[in-house]
mmJSON file of the N, C-alpha and C atoms, coordinates in Angstrom:
{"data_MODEL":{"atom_site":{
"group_PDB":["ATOM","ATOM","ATOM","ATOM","ATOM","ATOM","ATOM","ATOM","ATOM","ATOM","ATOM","ATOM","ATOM","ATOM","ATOM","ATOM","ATOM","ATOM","ATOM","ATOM","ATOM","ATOM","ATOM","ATOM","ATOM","ATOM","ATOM","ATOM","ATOM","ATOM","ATOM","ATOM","ATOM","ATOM","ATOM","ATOM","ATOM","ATOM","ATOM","ATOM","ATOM","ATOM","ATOM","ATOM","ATOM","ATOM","ATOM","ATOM","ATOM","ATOM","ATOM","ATOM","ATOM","ATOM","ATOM","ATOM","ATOM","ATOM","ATOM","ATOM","ATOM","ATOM","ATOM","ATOM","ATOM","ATOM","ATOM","ATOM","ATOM","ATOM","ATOM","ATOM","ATOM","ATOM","ATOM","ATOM","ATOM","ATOM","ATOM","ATOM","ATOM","ATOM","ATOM","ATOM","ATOM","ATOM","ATOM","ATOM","ATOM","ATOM","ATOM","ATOM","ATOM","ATOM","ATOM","ATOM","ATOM","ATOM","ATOM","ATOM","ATOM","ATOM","ATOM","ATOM","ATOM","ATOM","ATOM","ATOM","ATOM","ATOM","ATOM","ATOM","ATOM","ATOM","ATOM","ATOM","ATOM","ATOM","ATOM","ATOM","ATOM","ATOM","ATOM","ATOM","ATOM","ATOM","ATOM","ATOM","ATOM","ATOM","ATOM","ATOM","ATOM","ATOM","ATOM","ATOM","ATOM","ATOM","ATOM","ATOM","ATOM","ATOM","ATOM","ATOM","ATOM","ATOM","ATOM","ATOM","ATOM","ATOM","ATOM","ATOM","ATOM","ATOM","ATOM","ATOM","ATOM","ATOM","ATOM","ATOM","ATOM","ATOM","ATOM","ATOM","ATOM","ATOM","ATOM","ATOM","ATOM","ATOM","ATOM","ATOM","ATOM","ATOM","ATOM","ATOM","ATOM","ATOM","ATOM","ATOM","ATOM","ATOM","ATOM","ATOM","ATOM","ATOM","ATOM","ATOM","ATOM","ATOM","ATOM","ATOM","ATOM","ATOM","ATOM","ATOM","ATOM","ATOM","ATOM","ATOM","ATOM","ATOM","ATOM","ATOM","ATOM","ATOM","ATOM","ATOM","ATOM","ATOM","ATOM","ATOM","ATOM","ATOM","ATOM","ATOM","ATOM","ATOM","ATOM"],
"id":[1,2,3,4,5,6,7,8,9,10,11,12,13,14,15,16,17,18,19,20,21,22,23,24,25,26,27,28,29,30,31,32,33,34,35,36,37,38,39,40,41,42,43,44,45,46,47,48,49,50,51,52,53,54,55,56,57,58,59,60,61,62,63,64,65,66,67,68,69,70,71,72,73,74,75,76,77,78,79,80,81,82,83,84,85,86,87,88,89,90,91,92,93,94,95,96,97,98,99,100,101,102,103,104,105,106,107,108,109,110,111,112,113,114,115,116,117,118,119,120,121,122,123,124,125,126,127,128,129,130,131,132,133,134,135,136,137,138,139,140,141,142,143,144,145,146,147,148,149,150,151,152,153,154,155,156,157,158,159,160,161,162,163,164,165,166,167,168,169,170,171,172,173,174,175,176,177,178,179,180,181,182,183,184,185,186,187,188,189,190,191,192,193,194,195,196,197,198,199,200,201,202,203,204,205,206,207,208,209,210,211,212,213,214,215,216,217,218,219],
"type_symbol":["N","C","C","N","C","C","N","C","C","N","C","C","N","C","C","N","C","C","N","C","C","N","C","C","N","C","C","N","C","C","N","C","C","N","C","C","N","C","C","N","C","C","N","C","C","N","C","C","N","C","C","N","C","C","N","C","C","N","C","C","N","C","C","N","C","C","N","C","C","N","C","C","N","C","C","N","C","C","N","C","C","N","C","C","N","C","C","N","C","C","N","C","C","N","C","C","N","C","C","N","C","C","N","C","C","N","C","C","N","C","C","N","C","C","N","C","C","N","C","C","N","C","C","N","C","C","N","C","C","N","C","C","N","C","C","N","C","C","N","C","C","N","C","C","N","C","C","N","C","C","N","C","C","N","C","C","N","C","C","N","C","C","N","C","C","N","C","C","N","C","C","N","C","C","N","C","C","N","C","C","N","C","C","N","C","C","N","C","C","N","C","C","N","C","C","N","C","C","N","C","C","N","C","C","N","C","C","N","C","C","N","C","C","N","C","C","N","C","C"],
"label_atom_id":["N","CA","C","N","CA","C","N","CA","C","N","CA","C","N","CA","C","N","CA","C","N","CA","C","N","CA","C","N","CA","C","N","CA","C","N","CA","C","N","CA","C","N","CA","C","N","CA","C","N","CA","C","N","CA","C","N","CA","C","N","CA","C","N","CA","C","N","CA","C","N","CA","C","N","CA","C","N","CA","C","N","CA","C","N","CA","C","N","CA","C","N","CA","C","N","CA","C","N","CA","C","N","CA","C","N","CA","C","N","CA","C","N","CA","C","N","CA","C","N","CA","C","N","CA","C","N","CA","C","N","CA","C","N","CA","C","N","CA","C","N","CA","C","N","CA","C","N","CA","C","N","CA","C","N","CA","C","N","CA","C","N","CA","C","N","CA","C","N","CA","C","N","CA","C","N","CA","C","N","CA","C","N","CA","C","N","CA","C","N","CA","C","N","CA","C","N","CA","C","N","CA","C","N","CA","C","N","CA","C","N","CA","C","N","CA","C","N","CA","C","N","CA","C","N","CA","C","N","CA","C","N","CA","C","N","CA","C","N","CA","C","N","CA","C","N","CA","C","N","CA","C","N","CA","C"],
"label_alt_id":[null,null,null,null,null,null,null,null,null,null,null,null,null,null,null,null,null,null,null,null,null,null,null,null,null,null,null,null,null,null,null,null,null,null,null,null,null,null,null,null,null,null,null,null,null,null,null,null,null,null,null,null,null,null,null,null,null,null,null,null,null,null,null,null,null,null,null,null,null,null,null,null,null,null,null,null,null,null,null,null,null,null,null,null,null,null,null,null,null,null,null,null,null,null,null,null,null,null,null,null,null,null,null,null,null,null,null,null,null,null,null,null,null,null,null,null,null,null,null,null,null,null,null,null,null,null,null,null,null,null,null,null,null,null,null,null,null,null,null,null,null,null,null,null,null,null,null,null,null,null,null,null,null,null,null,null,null,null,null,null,null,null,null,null,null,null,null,null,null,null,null,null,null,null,null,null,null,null,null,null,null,null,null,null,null,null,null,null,null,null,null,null,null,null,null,null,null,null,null,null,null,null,null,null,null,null,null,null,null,null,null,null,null,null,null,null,null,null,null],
"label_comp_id":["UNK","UNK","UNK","UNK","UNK","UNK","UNK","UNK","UNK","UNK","UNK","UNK","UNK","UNK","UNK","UNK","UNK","UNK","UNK","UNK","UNK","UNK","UNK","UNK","UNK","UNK","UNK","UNK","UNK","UNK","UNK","UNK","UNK","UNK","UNK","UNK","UNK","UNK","UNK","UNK","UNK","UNK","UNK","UNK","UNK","UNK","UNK","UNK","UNK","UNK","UNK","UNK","UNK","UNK","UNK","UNK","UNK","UNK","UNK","UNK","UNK","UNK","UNK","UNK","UNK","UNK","UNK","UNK","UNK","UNK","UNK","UNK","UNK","UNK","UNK","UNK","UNK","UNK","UNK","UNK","UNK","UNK","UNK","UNK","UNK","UNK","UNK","UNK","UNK","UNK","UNK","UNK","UNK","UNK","UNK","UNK","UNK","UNK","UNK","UNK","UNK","UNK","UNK","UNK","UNK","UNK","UNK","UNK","UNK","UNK","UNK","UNK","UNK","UNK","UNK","UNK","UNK","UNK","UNK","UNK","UNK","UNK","UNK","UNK","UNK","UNK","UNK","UNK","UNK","UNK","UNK","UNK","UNK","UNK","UNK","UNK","UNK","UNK","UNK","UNK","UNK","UNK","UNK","UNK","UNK","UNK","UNK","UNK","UNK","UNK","UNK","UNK","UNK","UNK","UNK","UNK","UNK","UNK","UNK","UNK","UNK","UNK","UNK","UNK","UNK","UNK","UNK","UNK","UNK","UNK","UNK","UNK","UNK","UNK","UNK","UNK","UNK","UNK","UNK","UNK","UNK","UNK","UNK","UNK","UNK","UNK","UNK","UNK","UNK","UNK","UNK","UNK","UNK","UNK","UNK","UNK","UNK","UNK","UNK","UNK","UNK","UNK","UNK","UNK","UNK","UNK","UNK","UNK","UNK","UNK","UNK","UNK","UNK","UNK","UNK","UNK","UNK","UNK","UNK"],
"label_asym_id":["A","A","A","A","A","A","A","A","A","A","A","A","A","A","A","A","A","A","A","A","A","A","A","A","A","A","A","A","A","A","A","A","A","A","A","A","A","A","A","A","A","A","A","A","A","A","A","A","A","A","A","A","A","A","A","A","A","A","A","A","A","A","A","A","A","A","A","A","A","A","A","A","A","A","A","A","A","A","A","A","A","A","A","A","A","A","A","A","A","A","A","A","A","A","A","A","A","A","A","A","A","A","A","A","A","A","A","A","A","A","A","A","A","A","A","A","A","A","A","A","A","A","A","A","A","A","A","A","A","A","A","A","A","A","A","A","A","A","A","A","A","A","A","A","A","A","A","A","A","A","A","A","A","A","A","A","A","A","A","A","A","A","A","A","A","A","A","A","A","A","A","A","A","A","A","A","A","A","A","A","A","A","A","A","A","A","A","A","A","A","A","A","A","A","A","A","A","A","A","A","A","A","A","A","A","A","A","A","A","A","A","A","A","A","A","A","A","A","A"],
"label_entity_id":["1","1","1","1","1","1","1","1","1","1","1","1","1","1","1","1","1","1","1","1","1","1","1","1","1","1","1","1","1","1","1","1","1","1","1","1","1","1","1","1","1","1","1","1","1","1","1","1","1","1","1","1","1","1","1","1","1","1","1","1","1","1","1","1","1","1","1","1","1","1","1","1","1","1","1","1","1","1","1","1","1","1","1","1","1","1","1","1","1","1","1","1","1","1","1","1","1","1","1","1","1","1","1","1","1","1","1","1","1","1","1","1","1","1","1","1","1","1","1","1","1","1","1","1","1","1","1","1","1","1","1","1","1","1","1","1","1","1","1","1","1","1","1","1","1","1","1","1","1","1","1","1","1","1","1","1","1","1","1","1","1","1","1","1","1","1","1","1","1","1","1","1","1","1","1","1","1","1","1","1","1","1","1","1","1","1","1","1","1","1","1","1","1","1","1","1","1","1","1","1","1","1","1","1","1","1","1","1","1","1","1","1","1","1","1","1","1","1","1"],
"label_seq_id":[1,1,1,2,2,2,3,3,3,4,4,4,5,5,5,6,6,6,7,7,7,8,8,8,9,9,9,10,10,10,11,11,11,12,12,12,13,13,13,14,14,14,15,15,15,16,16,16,17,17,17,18,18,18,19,19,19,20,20,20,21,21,21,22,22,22,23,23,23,24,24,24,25,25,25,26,26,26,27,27,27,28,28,28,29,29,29,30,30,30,31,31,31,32,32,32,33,33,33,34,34,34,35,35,35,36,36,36,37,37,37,38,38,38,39,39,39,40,40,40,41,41,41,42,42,42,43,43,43,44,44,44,45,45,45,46,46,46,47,47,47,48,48,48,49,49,49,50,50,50,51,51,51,52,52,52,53,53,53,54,54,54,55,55,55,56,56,56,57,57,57,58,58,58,59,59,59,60,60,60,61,61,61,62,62,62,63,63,63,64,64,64,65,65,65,66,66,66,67,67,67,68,68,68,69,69,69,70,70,70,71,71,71,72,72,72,73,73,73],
"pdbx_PDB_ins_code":[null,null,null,null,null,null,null,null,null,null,null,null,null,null,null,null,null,null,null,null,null,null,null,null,null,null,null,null,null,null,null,null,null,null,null,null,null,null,null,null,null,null,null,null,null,null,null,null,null,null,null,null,null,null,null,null,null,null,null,null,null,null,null,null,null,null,null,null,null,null,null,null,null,null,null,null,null,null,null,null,null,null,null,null,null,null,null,null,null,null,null,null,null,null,null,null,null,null,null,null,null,null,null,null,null,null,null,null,null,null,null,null,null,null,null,null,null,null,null,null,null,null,null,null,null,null,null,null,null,null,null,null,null,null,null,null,null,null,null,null,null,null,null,null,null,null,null,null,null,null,null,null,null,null,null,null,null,null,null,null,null,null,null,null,null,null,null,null,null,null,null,null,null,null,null,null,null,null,null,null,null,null,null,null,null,null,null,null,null,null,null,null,null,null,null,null,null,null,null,null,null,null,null,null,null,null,null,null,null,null,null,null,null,null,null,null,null,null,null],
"Cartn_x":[0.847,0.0,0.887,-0.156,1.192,1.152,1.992,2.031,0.509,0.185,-1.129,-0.347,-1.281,-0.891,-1.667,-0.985,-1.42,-3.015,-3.297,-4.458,-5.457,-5.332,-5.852,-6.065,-7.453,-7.348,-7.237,-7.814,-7.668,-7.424,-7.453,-6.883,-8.718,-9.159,-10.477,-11.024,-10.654,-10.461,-9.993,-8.9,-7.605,-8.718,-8.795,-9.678,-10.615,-11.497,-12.379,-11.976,-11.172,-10.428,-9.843,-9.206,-8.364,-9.557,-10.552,-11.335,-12.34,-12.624,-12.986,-12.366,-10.933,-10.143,-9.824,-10.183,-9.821,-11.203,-12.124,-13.557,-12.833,-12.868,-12.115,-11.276,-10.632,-9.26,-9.776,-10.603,-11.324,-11.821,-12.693,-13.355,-12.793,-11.54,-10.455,-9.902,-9.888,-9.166,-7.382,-6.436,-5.202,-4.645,-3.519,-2.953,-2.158,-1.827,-1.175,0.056,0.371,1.935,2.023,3.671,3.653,3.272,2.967,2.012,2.921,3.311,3.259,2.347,2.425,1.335,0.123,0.419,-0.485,-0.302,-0.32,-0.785,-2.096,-2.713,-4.095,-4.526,-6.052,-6.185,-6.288,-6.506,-6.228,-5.212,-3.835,-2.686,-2.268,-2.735,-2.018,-2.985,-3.738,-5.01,-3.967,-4.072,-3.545,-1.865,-1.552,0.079,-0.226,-1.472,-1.764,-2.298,-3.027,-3.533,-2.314,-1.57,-0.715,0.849,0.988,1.466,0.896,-0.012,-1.06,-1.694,-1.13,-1.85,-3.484,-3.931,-5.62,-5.766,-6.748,-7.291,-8.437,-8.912,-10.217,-10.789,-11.966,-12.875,-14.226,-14.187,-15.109,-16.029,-17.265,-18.253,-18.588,-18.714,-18.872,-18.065,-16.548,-15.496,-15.18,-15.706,-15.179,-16.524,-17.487,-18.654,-18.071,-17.73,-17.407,-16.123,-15.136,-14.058,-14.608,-15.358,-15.474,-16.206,-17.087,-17.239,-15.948,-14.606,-13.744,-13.082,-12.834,-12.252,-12.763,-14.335,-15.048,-14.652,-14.236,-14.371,-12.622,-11.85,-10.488,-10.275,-10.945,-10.993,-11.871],
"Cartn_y":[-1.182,0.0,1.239,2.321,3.224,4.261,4.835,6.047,7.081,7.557,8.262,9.775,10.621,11.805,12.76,13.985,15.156,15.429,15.623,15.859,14.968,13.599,12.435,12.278,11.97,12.213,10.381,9.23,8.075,7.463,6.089,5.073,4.306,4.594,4.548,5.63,6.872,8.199,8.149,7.299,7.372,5.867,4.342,3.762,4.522,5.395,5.772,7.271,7.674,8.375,7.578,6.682,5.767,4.966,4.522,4.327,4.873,6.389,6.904,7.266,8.142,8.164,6.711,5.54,4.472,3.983,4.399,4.432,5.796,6.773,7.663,7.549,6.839,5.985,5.059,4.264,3.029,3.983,4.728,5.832,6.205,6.566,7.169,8.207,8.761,9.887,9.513,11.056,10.539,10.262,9.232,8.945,10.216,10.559,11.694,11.431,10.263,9.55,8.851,8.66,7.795,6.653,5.752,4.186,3.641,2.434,1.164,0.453,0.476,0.089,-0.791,-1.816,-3.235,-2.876,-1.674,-1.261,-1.309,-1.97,-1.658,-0.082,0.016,1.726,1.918,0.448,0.736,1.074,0.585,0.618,2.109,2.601,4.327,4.955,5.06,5.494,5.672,4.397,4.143,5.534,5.297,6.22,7.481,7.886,8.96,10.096,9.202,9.564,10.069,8.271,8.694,9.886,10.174,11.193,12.745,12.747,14.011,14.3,13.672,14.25,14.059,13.812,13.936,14.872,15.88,16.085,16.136,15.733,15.862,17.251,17.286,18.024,17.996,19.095,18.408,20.093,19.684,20.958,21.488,21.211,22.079,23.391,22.374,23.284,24.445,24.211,25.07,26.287,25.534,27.133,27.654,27.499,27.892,28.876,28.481,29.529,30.5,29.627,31.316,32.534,32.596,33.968,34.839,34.456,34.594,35.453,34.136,34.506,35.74,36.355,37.406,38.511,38.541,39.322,39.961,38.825,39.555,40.429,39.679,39.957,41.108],
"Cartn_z":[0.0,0.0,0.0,-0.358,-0.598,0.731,1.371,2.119,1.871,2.78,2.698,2.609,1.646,1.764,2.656,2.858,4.044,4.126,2.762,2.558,2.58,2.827,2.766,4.127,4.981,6.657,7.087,5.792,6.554,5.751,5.671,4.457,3.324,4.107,3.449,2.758,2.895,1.904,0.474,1.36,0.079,-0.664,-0.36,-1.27,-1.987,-1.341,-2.282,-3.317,-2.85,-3.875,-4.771,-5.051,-5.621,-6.722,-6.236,-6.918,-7.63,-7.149,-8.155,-9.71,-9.233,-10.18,-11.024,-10.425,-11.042,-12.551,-11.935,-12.552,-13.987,-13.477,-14.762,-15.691,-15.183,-16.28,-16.987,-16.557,-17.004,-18.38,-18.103,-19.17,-19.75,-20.107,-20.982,-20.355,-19.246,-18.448,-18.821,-19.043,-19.211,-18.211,-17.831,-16.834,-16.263,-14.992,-14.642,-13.944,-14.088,-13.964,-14.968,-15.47,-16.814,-16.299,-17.601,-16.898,-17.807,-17.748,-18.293,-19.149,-20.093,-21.128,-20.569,-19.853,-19.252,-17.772,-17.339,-15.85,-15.877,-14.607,-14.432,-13.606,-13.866,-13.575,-12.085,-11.338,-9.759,-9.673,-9.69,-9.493,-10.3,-11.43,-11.624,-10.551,-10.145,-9.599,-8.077,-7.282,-5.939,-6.283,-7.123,-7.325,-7.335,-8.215,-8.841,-7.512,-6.027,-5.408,-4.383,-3.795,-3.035,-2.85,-4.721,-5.285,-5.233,-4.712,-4.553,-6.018,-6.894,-8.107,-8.578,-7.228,-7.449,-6.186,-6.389,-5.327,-4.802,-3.363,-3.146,-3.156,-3.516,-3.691,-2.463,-2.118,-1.273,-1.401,-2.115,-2.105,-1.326,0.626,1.489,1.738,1.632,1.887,0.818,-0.419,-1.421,-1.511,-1.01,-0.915,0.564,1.395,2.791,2.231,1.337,0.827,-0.175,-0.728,-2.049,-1.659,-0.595,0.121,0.605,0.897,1.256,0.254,-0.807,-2.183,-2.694,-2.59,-2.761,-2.886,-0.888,-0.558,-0.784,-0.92,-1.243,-2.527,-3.433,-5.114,-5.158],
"occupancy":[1.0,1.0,1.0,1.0,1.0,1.0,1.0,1.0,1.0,1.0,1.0,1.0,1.0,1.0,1.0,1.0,1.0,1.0,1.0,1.0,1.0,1.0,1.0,1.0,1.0,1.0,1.0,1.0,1.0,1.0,1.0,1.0,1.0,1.0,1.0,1.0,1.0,1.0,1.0,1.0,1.0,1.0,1.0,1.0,1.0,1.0,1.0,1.0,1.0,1.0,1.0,1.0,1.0,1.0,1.0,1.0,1.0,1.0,1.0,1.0,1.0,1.0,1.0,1.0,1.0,1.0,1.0,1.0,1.0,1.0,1.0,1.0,1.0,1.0,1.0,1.0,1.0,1.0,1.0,1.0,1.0,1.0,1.0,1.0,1.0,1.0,1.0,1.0,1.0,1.0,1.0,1.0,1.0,1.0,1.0,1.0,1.0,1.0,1.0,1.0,1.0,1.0,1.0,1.0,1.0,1.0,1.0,1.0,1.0,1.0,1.0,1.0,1.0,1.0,1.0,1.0,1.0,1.0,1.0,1.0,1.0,1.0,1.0,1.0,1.0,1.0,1.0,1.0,1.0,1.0,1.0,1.0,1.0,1.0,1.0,1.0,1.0,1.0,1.0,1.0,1.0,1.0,1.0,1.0,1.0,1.0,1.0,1.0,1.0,1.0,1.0,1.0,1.0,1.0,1.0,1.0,1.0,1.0,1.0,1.0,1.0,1.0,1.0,1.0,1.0,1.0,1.0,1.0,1.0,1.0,1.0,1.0,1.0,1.0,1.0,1.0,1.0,1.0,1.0,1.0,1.0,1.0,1.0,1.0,1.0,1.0,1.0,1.0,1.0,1.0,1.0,1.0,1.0,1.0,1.0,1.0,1.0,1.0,1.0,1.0,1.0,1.0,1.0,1.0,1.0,1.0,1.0,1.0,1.0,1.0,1.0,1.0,1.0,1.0,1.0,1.0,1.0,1.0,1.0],
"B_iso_or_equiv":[0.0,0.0,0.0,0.0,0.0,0.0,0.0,0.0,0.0,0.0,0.0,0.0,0.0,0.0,0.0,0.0,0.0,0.0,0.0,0.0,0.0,0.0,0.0,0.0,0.0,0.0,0.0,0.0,0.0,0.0,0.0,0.0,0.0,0.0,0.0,0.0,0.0,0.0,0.0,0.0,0.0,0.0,0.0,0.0,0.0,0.0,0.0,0.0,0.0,0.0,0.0,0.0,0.0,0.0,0.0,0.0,0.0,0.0,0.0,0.0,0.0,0.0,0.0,0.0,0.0,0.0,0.0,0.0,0.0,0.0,0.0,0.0,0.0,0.0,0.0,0.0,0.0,0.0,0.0,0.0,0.0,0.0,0.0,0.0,0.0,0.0,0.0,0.0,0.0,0.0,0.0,0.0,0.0,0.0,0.0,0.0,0.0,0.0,0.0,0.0,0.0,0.0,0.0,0.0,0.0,0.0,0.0,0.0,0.0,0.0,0.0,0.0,0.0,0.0,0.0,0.0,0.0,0.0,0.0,0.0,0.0,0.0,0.0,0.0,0.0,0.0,0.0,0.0,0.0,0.0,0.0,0.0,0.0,0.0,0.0,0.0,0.0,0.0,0.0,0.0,0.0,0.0,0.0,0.0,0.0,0.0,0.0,0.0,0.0,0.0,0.0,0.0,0.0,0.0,0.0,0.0,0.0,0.0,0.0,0.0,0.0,0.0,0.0,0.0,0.0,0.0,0.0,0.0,0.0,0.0,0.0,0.0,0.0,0.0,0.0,0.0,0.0,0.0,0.0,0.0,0.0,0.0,0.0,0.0,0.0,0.0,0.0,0.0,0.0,0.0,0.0,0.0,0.0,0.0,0.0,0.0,0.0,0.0,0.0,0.0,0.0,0.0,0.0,0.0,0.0,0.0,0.0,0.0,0.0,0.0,0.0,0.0,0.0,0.0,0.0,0.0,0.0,0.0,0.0],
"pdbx_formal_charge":[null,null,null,null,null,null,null,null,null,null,null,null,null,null,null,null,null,null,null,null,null,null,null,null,null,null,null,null,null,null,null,null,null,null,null,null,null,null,null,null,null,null,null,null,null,null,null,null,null,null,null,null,null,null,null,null,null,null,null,null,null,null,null,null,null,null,null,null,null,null,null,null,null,null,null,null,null,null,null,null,null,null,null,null,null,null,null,null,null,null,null,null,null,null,null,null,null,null,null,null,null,null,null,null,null,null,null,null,null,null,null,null,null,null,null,null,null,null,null,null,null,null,null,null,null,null,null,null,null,null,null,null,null,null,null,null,null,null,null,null,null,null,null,null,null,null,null,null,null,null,null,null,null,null,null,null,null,null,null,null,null,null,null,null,null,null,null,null,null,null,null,null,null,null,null,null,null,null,null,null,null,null,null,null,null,null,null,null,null,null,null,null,null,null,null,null,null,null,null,null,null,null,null,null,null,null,null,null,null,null,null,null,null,null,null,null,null,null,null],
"auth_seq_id":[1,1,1,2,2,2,3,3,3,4,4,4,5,5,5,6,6,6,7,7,7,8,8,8,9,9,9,10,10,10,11,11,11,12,12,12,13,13,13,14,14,14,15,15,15,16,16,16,17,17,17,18,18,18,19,19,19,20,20,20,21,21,21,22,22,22,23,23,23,24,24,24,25,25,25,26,26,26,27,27,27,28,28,28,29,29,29,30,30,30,31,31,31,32,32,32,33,33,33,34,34,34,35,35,35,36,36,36,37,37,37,38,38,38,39,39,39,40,40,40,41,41,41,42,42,42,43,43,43,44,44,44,45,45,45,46,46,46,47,47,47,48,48,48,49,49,49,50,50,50,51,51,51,52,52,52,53,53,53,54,54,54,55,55,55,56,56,56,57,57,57,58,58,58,59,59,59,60,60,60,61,61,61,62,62,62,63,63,63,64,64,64,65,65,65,66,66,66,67,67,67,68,68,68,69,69,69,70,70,70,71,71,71,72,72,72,73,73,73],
"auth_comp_id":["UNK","UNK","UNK","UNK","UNK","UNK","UNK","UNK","UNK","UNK","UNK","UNK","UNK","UNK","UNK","UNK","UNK","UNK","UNK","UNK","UNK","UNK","UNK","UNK","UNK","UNK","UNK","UNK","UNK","UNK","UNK","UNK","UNK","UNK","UNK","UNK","UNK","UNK","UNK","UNK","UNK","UNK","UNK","UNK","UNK","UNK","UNK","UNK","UNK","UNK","UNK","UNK","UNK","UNK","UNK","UNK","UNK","UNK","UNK","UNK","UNK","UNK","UNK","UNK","UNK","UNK","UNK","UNK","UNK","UNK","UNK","UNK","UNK","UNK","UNK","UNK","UNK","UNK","UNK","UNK","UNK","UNK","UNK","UNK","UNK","UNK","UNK","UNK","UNK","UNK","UNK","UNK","UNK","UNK","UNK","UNK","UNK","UNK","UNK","UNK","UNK","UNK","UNK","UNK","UNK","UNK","UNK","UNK","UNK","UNK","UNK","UNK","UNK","UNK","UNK","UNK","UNK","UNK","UNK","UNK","UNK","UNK","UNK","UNK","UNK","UNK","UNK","UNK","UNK","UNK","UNK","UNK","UNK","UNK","UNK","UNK","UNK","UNK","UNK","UNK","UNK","UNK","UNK","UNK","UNK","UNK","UNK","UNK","UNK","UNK","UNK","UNK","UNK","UNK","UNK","UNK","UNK","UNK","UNK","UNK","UNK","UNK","UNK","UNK","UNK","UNK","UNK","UNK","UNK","UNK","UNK","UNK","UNK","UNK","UNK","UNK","UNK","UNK","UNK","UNK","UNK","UNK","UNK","UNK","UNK","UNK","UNK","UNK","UNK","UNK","UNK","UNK","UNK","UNK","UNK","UNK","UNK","UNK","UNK","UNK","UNK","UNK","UNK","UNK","UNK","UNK","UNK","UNK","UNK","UNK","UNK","UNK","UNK","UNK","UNK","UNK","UNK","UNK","UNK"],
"auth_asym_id":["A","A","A","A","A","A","A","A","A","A","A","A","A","A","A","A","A","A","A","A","A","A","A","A","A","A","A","A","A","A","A","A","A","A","A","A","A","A","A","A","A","A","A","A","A","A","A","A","A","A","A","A","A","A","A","A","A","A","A","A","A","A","A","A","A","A","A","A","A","A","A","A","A","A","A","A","A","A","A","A","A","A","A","A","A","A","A","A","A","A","A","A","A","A","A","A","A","A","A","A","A","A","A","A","A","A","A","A","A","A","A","A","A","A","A","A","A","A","A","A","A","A","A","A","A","A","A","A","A","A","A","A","A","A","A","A","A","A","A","A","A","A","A","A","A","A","A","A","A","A","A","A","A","A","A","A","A","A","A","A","A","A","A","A","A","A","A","A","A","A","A","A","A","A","A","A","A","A","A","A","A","A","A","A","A","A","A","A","A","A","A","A","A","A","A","A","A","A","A","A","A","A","A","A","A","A","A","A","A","A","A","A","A","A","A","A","A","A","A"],
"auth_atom_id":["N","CA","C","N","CA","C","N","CA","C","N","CA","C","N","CA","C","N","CA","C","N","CA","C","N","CA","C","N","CA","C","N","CA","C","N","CA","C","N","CA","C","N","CA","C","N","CA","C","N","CA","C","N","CA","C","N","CA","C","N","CA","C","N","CA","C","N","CA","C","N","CA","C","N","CA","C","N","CA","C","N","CA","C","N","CA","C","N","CA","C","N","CA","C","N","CA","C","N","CA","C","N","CA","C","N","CA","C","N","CA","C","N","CA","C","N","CA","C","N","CA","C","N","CA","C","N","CA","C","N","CA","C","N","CA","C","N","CA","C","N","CA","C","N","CA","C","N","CA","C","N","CA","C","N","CA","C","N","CA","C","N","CA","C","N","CA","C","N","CA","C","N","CA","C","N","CA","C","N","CA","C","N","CA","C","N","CA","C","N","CA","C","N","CA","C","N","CA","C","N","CA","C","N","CA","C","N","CA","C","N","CA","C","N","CA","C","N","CA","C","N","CA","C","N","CA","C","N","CA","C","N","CA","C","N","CA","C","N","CA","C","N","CA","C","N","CA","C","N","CA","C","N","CA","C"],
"pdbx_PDB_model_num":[1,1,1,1,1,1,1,1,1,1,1,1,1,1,1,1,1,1,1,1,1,1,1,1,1,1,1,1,1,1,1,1,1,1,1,1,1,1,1,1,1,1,1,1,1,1,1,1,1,1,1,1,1,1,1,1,1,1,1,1,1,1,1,1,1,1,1,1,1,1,1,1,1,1,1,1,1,1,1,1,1,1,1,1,1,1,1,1,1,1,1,1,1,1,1,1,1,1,1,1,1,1,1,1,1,1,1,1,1,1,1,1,1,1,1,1,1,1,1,1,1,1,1,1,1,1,1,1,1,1,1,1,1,1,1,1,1,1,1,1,1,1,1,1,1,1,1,1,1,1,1,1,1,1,1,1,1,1,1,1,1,1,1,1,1,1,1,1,1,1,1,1,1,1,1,1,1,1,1,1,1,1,1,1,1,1,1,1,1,1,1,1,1,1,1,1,1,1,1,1,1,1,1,1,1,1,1,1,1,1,1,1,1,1,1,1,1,1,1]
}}}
């Protein structure tokens, strides 16, 4: 398994992050680490995550900032 990142609060985060992005790749999403031709999309997915190169999104938190963002801009 891979190291959990900062932004990641548990290891069941990181599964379902991992598997979403894994569902996207499946779909044709481009890989965001080089892959290996016959890599499966869990395994770039699990890298792609524990690399930070996905990030969560989480819609509470991003309406709770953009009043913020507002008011600076």
């Amino acid at each position: 398994m891979y190291k959990l990142p900062k932004d990641v609060e548990n290891k069941y985060r990181f599964v379902t992050l991992a598997a979403q992005r894994a569902e996207q790749l499946q779909m044709g999403a481009r890989a965001r680490v080089e892959t290996a031709e016959h890599r499966k999309p869990t395994v770039v997915a699990q890298e792609e995550v524990a690399t930070g190169l996905v990030v969560l999104w989480d819609p509470e938190r991003a309406e709770a900032e953009k009043p913020a963002e507002e008011a600076q801009g």
